[in-house]
C-alpha positions as CSV (number, residue, x, y, z in Angstrom):
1,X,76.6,109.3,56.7
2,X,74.9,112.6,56.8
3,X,75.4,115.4,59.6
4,X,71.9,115.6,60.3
5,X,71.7,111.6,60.3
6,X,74.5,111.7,62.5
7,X,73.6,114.5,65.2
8,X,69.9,112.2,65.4
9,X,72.2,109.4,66.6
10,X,74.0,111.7,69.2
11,X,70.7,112.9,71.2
12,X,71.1,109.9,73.4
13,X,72.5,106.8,74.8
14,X,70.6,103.4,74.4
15,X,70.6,101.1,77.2
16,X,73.2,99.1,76.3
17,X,75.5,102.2,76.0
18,X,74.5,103.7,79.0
19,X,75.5,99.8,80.5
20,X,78.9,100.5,79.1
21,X,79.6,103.6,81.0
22,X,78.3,102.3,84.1
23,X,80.7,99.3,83.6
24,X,83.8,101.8,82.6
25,X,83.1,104.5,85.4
26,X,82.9,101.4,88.0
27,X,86.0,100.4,87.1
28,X,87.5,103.8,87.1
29,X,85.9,104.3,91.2
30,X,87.5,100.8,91.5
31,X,90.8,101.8,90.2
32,X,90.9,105.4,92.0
33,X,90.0,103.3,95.1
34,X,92.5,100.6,94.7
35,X,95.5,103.5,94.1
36,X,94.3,105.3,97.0
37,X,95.1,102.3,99.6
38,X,98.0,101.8,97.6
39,X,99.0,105.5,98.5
40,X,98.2,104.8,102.0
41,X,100.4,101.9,102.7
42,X,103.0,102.8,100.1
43,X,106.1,103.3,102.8
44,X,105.0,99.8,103.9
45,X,105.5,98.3,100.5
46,X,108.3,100.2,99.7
47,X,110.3,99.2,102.7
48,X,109.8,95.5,102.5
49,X,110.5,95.1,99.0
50,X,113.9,97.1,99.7
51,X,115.3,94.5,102.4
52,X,116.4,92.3,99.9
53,X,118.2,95.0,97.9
54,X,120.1,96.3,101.5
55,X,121.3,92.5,101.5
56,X,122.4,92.7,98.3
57,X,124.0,96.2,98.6
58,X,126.1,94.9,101.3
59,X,127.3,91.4,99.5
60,X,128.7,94.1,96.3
61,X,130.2,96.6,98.9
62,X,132.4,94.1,100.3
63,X,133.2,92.4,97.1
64,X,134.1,96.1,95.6
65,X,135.2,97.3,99.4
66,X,137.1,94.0,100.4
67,X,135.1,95.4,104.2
68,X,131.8,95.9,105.4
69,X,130.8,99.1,106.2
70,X,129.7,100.4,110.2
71,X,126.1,100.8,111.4
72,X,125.3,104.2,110.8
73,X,124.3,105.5,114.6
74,X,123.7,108.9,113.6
75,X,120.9,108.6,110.9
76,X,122.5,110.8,108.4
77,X,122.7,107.7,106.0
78,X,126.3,107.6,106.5
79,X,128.2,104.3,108.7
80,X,129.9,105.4,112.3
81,X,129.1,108.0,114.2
82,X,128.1,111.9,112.9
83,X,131.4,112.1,110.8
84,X,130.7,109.4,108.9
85,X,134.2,108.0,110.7
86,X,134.3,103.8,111.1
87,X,137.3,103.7,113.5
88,X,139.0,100.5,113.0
89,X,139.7,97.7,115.5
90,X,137.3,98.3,117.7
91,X,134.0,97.5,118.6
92,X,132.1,101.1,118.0
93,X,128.7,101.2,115.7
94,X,128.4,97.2,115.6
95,X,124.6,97.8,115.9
96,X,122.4,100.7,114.2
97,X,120.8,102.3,110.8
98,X,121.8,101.0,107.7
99,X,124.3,103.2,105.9
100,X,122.5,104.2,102.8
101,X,124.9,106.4,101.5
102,X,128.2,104.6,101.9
103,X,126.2,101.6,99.8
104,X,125.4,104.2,97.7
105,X,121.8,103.6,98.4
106,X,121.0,107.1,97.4
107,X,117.5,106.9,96.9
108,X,117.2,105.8,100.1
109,X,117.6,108.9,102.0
110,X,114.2,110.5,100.2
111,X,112.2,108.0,102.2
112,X,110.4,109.0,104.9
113,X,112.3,108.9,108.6
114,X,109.3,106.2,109.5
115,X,110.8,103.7,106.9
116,X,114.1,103.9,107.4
117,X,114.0,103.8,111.4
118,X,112.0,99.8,109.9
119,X,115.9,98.9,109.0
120,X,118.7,97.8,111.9
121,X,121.9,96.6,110.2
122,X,124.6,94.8,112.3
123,X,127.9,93.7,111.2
124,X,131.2,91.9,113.0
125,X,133.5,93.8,114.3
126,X,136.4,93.0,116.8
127,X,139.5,94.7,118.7
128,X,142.0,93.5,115.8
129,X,141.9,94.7,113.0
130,X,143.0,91.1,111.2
131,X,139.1,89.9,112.7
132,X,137.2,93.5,112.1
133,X,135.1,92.9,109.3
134,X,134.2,96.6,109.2
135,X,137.9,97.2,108.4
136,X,140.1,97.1,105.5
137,X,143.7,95.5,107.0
138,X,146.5,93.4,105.1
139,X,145.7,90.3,106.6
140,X,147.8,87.7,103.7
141,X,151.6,89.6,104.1
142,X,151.5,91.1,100.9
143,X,154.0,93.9,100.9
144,X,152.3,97.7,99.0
145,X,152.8,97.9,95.8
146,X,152.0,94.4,94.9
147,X,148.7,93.1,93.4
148,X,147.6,91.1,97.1
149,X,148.1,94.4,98.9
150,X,145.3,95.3,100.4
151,X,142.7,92.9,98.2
152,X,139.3,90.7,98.0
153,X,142.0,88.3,100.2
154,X,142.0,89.9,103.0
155,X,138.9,89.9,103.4
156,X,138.1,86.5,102.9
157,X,141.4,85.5,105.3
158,X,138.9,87.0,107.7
159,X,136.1,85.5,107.3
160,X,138.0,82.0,106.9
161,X,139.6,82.8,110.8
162,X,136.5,83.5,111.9
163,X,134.8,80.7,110.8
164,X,136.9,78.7,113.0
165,X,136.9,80.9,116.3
166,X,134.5,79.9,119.1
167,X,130.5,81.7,119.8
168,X,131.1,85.3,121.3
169,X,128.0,86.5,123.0
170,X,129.9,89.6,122.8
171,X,129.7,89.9,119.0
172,X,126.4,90.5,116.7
173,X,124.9,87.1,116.4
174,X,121.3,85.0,115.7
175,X,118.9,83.1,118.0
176,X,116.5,80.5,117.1
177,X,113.3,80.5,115.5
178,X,111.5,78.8,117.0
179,X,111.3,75.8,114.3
180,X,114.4,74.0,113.3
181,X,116.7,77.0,115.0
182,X,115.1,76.4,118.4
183,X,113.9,78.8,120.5
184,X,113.9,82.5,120.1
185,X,115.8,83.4,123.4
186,X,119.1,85.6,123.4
187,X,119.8,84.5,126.6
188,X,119.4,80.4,126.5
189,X,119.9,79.9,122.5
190,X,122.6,82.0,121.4
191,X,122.9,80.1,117.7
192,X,126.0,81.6,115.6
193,X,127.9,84.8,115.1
194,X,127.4,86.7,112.1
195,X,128.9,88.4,109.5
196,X,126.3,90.9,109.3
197,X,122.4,90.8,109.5
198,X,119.9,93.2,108.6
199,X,116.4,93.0,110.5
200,X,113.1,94.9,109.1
201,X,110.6,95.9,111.4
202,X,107.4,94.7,108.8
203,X,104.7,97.1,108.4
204,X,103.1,97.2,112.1
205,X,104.1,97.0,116.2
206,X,102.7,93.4,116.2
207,X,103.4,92.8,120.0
208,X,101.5,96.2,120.4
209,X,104.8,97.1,123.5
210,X,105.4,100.6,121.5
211,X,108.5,99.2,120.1
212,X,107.5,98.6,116.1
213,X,110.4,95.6,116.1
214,X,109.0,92.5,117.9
215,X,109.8,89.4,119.6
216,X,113.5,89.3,120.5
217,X,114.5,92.0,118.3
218,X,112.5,94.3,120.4
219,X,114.7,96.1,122.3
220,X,116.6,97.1,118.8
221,X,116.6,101.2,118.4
222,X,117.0,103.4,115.1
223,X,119.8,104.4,115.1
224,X,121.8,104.0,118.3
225,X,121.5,99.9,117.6
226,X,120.8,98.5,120.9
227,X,121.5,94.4,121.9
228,X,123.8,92.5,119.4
229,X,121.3,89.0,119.4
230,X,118.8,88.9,115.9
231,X,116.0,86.7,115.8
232,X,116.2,83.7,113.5
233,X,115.4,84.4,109.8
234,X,112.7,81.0,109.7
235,X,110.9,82.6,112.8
236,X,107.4,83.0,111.5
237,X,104.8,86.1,111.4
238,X,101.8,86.1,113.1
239,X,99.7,87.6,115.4
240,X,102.5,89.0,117.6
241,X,105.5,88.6,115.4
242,X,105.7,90.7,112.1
243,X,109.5,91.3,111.4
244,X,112.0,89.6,108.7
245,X,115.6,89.0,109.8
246,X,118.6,88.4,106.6
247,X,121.2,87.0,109.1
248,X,124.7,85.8,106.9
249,X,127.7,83.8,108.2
250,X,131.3,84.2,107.8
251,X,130.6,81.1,105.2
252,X,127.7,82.1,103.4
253,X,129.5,85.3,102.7
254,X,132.8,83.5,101.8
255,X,131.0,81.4,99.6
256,X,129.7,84.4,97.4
257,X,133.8,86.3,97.6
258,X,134.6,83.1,95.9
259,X,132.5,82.5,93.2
């Protein structure tokens, strides 16, 4: 083809060009648009998909660990208090943030204050140390040196005592869901203790009472903690109801330290 016949065919579109670039910039407005509310809610999205992925951070701590860590009540991403100290046998940071940094979560700390304040983690803990899931205690008689010192054993000689003690209202634990868990009260339908839960606020403060956790995890606060009861993972979203609840049990997390 010629220059000259080819600078003739560059003068102008034809109609059905000109369609096509209608048709592409549309779908660039539509793209830029659709990126934009993705921006806007990206915290929201980010923080949901993550709940999963604190649950599973927790199940590889204890299986690496042979303990769970504390709450962390100071928000510096670390469990216990300021320090980063998890004092055993007792009953200190039960309730609070979730440690990020001790699950070696470190990504997590670049989030925005907002999202992480969505997270409360609670674990088991007791006034013995052979029951205090947030501490790392010979439990089998295994003398130092040898290879049950101090192992994955101990842990699970925990969990198995547990398993067999009676409800302590005293200790983190799950309500019902209003379903097949009964109802979501604290108070009248305490269901089970825990081994450790981890309860996401969801993306807005459904109940509209200030608080962005609703229902029965209301009174929950980043990063002090607050009550010890979690509402039922089945209880479902709705109008005034917009968290998710991962609640485990001494045998669910047996179960997985004996695979």
């Amino acid at each position: 083809m010629s220059v000259r016949a080819f600078s003739y065919r560059q003068q102008g579109f034809n109609l059905l060009e000109l369609a096509l670039v209608l048709v592409v910039l549309g779908g660039i407005v539509l793209v830029a648009l659709q990126y934009r509310t993705q921006t806007l809610s990206q915290d929201d999205a980010v923080a949901l998909g993550y709940h999963d992925q604190i649950a599973a951070a927790l199940y590889r701590y204890a299986e690496r660990h042979y303990r769970l860590p504390c709450a962390d009540t100071s928000g510096n991403g670390l469990e216990g208090g300021s320090g980063g100290v998890c004092t055993p046998g007792t009953i200190t940071h039960m309730v609070g943030g979730v440690p990020f940094l001790t699950l070696g979560m470190n990504e997590a700390q670049g989030f925005s204050e907002a999202v992480r304040q969505r997270y409360i983690y609670g674990v088991f803990r007791d006034t013995t140390s052979d029951t205090d899931l947030a501490t790392l205690a010979e439990r089998t008689g295994d003398t130092p040196g040898t290879s049950g010192y101090l192992s994955l054993d101990d842990l699970r000689f925990a969990l198995r005592s547990l398993g067999t003690r009676a409800f302590d209202a005293a200790r983190i634990h799950v309500t019902g869901d209003e379903q097949q868990g009964g109802a979501a009260d604290c108070q009248a339908n305490p269901v089970a203790n825990l081994a450790f839960f981890v309860a996401y606020a969801g993306a807005r403060d459904a109940d509209g009472d200030g608080n962005s956790f609703d229902g029965v995890n209301k009174n929950f606060n980043w990063p002090s903690g607050g009550r010890l009861c979690v509402s039922g993972p089945l209880t479902g979203q709705g109008k005034q109801y917009d968290d998710a609840t991962i609640a485990v049990g001494f045998a669910e997390l047996l179960g997985y330290l004996t695979q």
